[in-house]
N, C-alpha and C positions, 0 to 999 in steps of 0.2 A: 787581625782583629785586636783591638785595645780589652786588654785584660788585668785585673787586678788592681792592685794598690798603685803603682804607677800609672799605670791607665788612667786612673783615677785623674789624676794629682797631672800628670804628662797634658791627658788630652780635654779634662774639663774643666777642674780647679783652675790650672793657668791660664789657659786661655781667656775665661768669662773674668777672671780678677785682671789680667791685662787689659779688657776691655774698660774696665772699668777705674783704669789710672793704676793698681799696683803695681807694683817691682816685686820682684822673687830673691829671697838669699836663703835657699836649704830649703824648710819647710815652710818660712815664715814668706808672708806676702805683706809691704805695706804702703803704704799710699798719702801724701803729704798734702794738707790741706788749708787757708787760712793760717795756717803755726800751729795746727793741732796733724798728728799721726794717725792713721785707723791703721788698725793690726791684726791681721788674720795667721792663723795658724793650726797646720796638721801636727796632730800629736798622736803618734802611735802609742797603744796600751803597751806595757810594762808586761803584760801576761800572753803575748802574743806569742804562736809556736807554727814552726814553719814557716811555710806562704801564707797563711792565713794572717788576717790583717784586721784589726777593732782598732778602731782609732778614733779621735776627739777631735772637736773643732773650737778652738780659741779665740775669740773677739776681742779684740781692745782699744782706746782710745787712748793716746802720749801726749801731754802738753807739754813742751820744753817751757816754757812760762811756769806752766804749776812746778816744774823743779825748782828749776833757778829760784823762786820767790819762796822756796821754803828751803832755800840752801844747799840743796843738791846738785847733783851735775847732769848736764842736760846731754843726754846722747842723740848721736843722729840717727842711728838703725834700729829705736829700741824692739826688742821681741814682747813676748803678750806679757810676761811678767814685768815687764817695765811699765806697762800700762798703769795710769792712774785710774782709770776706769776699766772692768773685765771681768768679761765672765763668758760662760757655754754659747755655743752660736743658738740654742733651743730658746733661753732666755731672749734673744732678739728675734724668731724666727718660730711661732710656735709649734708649728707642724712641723718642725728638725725632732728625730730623736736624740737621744741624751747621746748617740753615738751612732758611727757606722761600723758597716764590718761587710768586707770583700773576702772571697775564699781565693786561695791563687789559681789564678789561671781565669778564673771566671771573668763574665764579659764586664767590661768597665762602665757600661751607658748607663745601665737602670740605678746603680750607687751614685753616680757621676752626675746626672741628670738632675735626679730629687736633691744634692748638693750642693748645684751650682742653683735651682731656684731657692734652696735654701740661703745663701750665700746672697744672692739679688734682696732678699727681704733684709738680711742682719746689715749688708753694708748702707741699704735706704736707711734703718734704724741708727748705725754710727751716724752717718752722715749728718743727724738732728742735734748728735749734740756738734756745735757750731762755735763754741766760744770757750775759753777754759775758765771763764762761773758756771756755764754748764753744767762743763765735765766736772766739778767740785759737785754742783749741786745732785750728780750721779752716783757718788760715789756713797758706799754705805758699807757697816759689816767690821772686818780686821781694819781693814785700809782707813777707817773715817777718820783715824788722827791723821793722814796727810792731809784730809779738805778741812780740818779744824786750823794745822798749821797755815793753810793756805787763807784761811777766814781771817785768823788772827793778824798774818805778817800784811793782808790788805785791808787791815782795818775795818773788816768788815763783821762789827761786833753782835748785832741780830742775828748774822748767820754762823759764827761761832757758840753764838748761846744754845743756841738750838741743835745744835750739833752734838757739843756736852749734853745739853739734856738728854738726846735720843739715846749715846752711848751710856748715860748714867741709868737709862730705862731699861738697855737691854743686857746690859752687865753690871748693876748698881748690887748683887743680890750675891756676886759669884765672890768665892772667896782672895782675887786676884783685881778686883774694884780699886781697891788703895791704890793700888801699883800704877795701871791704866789713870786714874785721878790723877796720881800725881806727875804721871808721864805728860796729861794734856795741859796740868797747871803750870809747870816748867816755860813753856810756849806763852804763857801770859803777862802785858807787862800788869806790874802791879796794882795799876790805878782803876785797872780794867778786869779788876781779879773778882772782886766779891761780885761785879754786876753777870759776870759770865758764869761764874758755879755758884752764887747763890751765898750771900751771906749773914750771919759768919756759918761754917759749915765744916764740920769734920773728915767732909771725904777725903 
């Protein structure tokens, strides 16, 4: 009988993400599409003891395009933290909980199961983003100055404007605004300064 955290990962995960184009290296699953990456990934809790097993599931979408055009280096296997786009498989998947958890030994089907239809719904969901203005237009939060660089080095000035503005709405107030301001104004050529933050303007 298929039991456990391996069970899991052995006889469901792999299999149904094989089906569905991934490649396996460790924990990470990922699947090359159009020039965009989907990224799947088990992450075991940190507070785990024993056999006993909680663990996360990682979503993300890579576009070696949005590197390179913002000057980074494009990898071929990136993991979910390479992802320009990422977050909880729950977020793609609403009925996923924020996590699983196996006890050892236990049978692997009923984790394994609701997982892998878990897993059916988030990869349909990557799958939509289809282009990397997509995947910029995805992305939001810590990360949003990669899709600003990404606005800016393709001249694409409406969607850098708007970009600043959302990060000036949701961090305009914190004592670390300056910093973030001037980290995004860096990225600006000049000519294209005052119309994207707004001038003239202290931030």
């Amino acid at each position: 009988m298929s039991t456990g955290f391996d069970g899991v990962e052995r006889d469901h995960v792999r299999p149904a993400l094989k089906a569905l184009g991934f490649r396996k290296r460790a924990l990470v699953f990922t699947r090359g599409r159009d020039g965009l990456i989907d990224v799947v990934s088990l992450q075991r809790s940190s507070g785990n003891a024993g056999g006993d097993v909680r663990f996360y599931v990682n979503c993300g979408v890579y576009s070696p395009e949005f590197a390179t055009t913002i000057g980074d280096t494009a990898v071929e296997r990136p993991r979910e933290v390479d992802c320009q786009y990422r977050c909880r498989i729950e977020r793609l998947a609403p009925t996923a909980p924020p996590w699983f958890e196996i006890a050892d030994g236990a049978p692997a089907d009923p984790v394994g199961t609701a997982l892998v239809a878990a897993l059916g719904t988030a990869t349909h969901a990557l799958a939509a983003v289809d282009s990397t203005d997509a995947l910029a237009d995805r992305i939001s939060g810590g990360v949003a100055i990669e899709a600003f660089r990404y606005r800016v080095a393709t001249e694409d000035w409406a969607a850098a404007r708007a970009i600043y503005r959302s990060v000036r709405t949701e961090f305009g107030d914190e004592e670390r605004w300056p910093r973030i301001a001037a980290n995004l104004r860096r990225h600006v050529p000049a000519p294209h300064l005052a119309a994207i933050t707004g001038a003239p303007t202290s931030d």
